[in-house]
MDTraj code that builds the backbone (N, CA, C; nanometers):
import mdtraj as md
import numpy as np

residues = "UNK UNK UNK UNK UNK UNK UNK UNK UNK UNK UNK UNK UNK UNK UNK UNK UNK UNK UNK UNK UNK UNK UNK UNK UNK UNK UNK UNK UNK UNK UNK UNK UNK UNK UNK UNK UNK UNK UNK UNK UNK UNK UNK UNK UNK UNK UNK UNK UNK UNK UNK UNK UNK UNK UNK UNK UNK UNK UNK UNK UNK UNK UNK UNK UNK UNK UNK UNK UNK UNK UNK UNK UNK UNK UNK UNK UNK UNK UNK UNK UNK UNK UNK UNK UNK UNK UNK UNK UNK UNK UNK UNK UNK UNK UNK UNK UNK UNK UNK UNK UNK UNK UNK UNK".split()
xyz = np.array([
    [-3.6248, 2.9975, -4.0995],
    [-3.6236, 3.0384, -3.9610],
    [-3.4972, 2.9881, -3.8919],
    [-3.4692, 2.8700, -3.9326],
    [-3.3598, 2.8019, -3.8287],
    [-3.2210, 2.8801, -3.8565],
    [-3.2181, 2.9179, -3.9982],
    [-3.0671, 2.9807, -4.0620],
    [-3.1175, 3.1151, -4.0258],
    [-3.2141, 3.1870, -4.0137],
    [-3.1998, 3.3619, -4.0751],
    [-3.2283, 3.3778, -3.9125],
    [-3.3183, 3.3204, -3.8411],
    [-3.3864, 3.3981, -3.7456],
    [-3.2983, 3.3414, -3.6120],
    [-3.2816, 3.1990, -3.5716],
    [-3.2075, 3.1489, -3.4403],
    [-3.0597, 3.1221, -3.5182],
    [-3.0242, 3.0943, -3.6279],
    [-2.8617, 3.1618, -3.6384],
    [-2.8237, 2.9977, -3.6411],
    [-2.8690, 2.9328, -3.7068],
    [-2.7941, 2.7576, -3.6979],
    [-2.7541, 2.7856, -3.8613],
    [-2.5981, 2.6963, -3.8758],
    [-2.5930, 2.6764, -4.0164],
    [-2.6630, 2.5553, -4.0856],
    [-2.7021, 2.6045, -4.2462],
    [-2.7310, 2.5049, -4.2829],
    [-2.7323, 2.3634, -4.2815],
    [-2.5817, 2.3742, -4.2520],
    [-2.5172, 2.2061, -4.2282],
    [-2.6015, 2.1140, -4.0898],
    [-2.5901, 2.2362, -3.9889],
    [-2.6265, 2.1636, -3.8371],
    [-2.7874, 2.1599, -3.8742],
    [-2.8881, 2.2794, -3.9153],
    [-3.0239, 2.2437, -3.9339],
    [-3.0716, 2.0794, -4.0418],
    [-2.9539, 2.0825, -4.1183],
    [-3.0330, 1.9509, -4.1719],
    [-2.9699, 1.8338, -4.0880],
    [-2.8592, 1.8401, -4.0237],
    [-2.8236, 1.7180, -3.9269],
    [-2.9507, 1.6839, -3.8398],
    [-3.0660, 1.7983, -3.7673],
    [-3.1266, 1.7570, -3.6842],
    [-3.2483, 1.6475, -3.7363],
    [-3.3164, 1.6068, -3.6186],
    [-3.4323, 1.5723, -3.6644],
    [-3.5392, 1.6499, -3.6014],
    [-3.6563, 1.6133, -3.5989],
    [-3.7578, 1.6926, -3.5986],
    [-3.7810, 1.7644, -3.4448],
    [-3.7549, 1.6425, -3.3562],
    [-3.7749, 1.6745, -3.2382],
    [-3.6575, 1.7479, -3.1478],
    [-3.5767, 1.7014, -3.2099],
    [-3.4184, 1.7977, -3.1925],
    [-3.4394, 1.9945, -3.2410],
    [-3.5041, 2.0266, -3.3782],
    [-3.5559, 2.1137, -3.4138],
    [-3.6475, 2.1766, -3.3504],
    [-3.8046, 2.1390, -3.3349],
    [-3.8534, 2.1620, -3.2219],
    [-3.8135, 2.2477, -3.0800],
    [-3.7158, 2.1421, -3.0472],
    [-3.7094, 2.1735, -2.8941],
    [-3.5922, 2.2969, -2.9264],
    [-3.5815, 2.3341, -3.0174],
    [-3.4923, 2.4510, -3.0130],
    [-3.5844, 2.5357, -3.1154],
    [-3.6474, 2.5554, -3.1531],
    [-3.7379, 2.6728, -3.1928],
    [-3.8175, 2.6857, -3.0371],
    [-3.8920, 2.5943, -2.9756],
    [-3.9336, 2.5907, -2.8441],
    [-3.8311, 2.7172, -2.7692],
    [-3.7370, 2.6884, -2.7323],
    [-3.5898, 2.7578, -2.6675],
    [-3.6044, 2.9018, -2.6978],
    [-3.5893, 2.8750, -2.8597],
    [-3.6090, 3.0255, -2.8849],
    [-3.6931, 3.1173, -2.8915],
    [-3.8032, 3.0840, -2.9001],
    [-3.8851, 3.1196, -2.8787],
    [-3.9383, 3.2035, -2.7487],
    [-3.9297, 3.0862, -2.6273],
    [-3.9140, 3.1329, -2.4916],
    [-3.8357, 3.2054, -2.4300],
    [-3.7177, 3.2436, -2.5317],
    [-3.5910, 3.3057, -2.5054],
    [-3.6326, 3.5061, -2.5222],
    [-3.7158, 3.5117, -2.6755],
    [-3.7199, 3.5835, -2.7353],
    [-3.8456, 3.6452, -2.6578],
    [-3.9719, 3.5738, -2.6278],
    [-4.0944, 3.6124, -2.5399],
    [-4.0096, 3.6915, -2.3832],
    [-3.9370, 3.6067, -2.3184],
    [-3.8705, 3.6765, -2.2152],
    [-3.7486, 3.8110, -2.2627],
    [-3.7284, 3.8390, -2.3626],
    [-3.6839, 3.9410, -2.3616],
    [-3.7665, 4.0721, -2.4017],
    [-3.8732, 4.0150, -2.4269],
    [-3.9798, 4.1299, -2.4676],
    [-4.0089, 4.1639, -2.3443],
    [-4.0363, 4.0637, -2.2647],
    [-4.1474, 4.0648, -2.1509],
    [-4.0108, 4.1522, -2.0675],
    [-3.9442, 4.1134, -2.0379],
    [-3.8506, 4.1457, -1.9874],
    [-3.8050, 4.3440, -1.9481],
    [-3.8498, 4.3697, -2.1195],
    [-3.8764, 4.5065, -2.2083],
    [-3.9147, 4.5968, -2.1056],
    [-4.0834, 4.5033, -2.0936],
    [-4.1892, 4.5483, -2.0878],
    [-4.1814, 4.5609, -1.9036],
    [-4.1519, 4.4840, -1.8290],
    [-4.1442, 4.4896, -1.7036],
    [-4.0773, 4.6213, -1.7118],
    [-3.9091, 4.6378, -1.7199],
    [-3.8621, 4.7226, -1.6944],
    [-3.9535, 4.9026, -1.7079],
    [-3.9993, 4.9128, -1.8454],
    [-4.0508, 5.0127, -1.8797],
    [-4.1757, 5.0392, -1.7809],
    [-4.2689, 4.9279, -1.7348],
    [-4.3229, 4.9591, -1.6342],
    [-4.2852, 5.0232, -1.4835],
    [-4.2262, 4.9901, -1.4814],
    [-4.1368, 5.0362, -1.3354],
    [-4.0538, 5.1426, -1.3768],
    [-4.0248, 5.1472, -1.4527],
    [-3.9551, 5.3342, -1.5032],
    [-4.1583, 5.4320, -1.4465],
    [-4.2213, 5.3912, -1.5639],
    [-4.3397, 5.4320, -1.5197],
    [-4.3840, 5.5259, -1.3410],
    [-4.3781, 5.3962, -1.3205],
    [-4.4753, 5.3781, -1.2051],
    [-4.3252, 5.4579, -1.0481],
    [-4.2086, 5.4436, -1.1212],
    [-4.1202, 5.5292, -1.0033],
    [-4.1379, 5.7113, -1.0323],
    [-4.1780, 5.7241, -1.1624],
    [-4.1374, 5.8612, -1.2470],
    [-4.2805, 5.9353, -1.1727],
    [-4.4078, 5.8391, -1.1857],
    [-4.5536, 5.9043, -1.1729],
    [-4.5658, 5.8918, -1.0000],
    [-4.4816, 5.8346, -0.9470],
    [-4.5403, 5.8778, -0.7980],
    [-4.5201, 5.9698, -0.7232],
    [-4.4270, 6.0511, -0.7450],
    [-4.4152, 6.1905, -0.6647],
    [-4.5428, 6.2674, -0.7084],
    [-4.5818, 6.2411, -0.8260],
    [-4.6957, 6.3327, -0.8232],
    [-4.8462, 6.2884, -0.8222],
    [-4.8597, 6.1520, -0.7276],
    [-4.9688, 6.1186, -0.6989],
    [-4.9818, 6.0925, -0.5510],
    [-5.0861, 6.1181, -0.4817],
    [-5.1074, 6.1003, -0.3205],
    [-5.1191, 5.9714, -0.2941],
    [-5.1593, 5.8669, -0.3494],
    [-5.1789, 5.6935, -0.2993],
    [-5.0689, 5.6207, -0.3909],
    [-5.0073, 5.5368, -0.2837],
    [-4.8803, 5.4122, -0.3363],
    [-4.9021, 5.3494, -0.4982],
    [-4.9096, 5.3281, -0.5780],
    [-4.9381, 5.2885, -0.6636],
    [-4.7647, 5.1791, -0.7368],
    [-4.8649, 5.0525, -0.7436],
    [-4.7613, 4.9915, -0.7774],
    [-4.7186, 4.9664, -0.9494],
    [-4.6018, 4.8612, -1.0117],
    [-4.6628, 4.8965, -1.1445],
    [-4.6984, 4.8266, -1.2191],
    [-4.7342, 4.6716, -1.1342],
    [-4.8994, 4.6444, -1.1760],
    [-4.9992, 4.7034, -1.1354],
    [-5.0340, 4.8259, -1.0951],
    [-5.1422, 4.8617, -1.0767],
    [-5.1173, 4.9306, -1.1954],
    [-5.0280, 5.0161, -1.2106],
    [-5.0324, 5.1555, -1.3227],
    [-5.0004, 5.0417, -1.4929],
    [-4.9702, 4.9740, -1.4926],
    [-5.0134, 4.9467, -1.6274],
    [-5.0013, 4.7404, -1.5831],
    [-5.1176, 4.7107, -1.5863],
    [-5.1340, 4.5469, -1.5828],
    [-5.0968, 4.4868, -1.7553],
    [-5.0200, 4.4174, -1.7575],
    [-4.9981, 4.3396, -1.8892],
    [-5.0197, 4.1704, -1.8660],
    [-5.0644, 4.1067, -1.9769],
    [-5.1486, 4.0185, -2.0329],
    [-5.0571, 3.8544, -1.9508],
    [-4.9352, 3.8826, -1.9232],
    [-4.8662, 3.7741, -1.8439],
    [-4.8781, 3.7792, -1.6625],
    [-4.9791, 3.8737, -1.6358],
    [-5.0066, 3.9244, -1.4782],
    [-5.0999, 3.8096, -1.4478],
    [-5.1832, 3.7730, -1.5559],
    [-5.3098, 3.6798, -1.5088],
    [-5.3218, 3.5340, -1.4884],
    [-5.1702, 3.5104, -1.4937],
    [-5.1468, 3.3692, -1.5620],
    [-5.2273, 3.2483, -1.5549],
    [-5.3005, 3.2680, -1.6737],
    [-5.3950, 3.2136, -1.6984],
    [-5.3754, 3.1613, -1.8418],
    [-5.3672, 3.0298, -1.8517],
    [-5.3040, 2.9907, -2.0017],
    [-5.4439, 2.9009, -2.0649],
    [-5.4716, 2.9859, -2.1935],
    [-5.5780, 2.9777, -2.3051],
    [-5.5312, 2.8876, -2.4206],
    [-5.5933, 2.7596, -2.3845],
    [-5.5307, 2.6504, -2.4579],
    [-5.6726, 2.6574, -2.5798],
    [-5.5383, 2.6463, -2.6939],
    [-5.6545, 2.5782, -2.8444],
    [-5.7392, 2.4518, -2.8254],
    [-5.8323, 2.5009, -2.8658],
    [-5.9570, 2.3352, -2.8695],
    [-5.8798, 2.2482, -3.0234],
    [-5.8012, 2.3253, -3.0615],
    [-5.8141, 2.1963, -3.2720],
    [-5.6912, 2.0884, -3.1674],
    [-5.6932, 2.0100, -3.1929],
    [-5.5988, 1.8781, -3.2038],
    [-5.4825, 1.9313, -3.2117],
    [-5.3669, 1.8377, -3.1508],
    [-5.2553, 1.8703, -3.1618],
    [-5.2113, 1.7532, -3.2810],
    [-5.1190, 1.7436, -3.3626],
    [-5.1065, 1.6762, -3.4623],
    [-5.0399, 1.5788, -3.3824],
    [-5.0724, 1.4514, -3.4064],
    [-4.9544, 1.3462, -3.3925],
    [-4.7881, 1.3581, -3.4326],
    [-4.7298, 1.2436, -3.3474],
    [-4.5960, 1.2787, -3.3241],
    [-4.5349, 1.2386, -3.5216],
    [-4.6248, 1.1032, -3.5273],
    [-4.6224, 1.1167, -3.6565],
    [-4.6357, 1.1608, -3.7940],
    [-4.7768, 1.2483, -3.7943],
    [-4.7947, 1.3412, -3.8828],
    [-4.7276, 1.4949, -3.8540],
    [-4.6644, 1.5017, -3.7439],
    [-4.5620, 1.5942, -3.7078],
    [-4.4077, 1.5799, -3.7968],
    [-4.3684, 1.4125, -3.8343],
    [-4.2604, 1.3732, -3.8377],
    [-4.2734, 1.4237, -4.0026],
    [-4.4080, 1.3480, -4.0397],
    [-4.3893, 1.3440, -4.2007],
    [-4.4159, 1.5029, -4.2932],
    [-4.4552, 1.6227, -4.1942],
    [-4.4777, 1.7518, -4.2375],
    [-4.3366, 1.7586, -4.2400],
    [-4.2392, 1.7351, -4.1174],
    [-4.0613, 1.7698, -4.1558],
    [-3.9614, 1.7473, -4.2529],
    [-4.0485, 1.5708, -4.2785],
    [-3.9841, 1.5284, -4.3907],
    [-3.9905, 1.5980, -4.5209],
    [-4.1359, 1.6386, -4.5669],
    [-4.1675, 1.7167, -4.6720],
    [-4.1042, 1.8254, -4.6490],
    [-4.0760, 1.8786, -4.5605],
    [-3.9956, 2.0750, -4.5658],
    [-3.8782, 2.0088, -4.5826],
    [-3.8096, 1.9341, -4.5189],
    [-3.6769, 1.9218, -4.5680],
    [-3.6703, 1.8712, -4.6980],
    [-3.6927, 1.7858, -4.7584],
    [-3.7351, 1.7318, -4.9288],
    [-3.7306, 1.8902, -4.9916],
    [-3.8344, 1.9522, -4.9750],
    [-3.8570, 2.0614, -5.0269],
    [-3.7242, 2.1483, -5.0645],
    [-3.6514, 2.1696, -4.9083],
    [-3.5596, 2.2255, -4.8991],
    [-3.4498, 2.2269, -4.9391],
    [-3.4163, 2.0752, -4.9984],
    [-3.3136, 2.0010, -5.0587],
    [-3.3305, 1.9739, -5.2219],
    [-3.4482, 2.0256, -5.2142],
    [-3.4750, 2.0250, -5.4081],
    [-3.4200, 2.1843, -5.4164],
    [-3.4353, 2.2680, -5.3204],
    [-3.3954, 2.4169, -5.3975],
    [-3.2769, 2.4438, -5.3247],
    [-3.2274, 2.3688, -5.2412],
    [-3.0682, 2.4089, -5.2586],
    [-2.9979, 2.3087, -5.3181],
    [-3.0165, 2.2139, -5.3944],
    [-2.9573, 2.0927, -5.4821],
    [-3.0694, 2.0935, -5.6015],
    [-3.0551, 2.2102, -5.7134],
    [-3.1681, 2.2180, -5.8114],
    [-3.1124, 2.1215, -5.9096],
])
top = md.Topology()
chain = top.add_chain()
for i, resn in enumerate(residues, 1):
    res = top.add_residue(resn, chain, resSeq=i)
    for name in ("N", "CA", "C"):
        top.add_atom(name, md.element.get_by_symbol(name[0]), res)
traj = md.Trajectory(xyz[None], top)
């Protein structure tokens, strides 16, 4: 993910550490959700300017199509969040991992 999908070279992804990593999959992540969403606004409002000449009541374009970020209402998981530590030692193992198959 860090090389193919957010574009870091090899060299800089293994310089980081975990929480350095993190907070930039975090980034991108939020980066990539707002350009969808982003998408999706626009295309609504193409919508909702195109369909009103031919409807008699104002219609806005959350009314003509409501999407799932209108309610903001955030649906948190009940499982545990892992410790900062058993967070640390899952990184260690992917990188180990990672360093046995690009140093075979």
């Amino acid at each position: 993910m860090a090389v193919g999908c957010i574009g870091l070279s090899l060299d800089d992804f293994c310089k980081l550490g975990y929480g350095e990593f993190e907070s930039i999959c975090k980034a991108w992540r939020e980066m990539r959700e707002d350009e969808c969403r982003d998408a999706w606004e626009r295309a609504r409002t193409v919508a909702a300017i195109s369909i009103q000449p031919h409807i008699k009541k104002k219609i806005t374009p959350v009314q003509l199509l409501p999407l799932p970020w209108d309610k903001k209402t955030k649906i948190r998981s009940k499982a545990p969040r892992p410790t900062a530590e058993v967070r640390h030692k899952r990184f260690e193992e992917i990188v180990h991992r990672l360093g046995d198959e690009i140093n075979p």
